[in-house]
PADRENPA-567166 format. One line per 4 residues: number of its first residue (from 1); their letters; for each residue z, x, y of C-alpha. Coordinates in steps of 0.05 Angstrom, whole numbers, plus 32768, in hexadecimal, padded with zeros to 4 digits. Each point is the difference from the previous one (the first is absolute). Layout:
! PADRENPA-567166
NUM = A = Z,X,Y ~ ...
//
This chain:
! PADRENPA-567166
1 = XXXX = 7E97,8566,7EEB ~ 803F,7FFC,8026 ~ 7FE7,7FCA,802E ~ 7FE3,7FDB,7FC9
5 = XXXX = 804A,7FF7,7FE2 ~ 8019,7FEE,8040 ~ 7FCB,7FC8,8006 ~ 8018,7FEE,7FB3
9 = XXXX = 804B,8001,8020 ~ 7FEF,7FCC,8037 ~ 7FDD,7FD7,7FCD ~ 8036,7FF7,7FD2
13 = XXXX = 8036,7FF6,803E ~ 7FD0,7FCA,8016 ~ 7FFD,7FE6,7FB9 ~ 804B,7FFA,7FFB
17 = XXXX = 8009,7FDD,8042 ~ 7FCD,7FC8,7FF3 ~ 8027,7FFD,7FC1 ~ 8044,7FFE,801D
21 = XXXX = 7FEB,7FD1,8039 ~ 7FE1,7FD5,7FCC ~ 8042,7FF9,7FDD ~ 8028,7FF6,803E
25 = XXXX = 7FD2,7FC3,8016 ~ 7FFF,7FE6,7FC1 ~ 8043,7FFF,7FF7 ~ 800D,7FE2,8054
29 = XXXX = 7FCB,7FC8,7FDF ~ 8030,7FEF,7FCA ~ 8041,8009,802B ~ 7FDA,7FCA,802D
33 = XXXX = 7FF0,7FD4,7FC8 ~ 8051,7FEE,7FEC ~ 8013,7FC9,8021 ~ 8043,800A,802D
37 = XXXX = 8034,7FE1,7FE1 ~ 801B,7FBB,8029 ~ 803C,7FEA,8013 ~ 8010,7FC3,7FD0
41 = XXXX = 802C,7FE7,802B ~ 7FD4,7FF6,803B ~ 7FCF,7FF1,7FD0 ~ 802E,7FB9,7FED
45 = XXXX = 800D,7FF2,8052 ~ 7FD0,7FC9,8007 ~ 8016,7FE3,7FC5 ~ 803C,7FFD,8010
49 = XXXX = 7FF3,7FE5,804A ~ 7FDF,7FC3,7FDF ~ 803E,7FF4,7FCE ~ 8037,8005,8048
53 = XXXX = 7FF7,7FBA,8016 ~ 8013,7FE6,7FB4 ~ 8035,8024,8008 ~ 8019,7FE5,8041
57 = XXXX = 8031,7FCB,7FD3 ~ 8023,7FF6,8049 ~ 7FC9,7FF6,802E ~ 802D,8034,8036
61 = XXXX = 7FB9,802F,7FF6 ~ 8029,8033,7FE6 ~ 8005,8018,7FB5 ~ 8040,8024,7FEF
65 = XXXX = 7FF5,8035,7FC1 ~ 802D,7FCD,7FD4 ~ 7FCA,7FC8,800B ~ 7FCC,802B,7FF1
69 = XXXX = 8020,801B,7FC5 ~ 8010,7FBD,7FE2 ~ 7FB8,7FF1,8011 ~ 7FE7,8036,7FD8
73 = XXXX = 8032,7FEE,7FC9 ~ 7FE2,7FC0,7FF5 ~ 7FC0,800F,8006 ~ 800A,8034,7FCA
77 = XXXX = 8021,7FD2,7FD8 ~ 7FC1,7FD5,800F ~ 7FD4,8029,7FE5 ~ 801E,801E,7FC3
81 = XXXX = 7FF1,7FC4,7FCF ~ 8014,8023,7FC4 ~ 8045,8008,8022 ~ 8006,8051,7FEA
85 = XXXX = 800B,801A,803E ~ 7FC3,801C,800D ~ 7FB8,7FED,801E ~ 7FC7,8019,7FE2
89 = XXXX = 7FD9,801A,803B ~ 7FB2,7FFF,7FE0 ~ 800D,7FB3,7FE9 ~ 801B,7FEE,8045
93 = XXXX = 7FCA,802A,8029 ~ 7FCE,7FD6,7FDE ~ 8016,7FBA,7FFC ~ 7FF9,7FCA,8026
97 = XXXX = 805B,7FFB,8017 ~ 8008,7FF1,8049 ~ 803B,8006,8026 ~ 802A,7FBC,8000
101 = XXXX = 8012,7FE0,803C ~ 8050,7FF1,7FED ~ 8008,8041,7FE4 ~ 8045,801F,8008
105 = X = 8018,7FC0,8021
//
């Protein structure tokens, strides 16, 4: 009888560790399944690598941080048609703007 239980014992610890190992890998699956979050800005650097020579407005090859700020100024001004002072970032992701040449000039 006694060696019965223990057999009844070893079932039920095996039990539980399937279980708990079941859990564990489930939850390592989701864990694995959530994207890493991204650095945004790294995310923008080609973007912005494209959008250097335009702002370039004295041909030296350098772009000091007030000739990319005007840059950006204009462009935002550029883009916000309804003059708010805002963009509307689903509109703009899915239109058909390109980046203008003379901008911030």
């Amino acid at each position: 009888m006694l060696t019965r239980k223990k057999g009844q014992w070893k079932l039920v610890v095996i039990a539980v560790l399937i279980v708990i190992g079941t859990m564990l890998g489930s939850a390592a699956a989701q864990k694995a399944s959530v994207p890493k979050p991204q650095n945004k800005l790294a995310m923008g650097e080609d973007g912005v690598k494209q959008l250097l020579p335009l702002m370039n407005t004295d041909t030296k090859g350098m772009v000091s941080k007030q000739e990319f700020m005007k840059f950006m100024e204009a462009e935002f001004e550029r883009l916000d048609k309804s003059k708010k002072g805002e963009l509307n970032v689903t509109e703009l992701t899915q239109s058909n703007l390109t980046a203008t040449r003379f901008a911030g000039k």
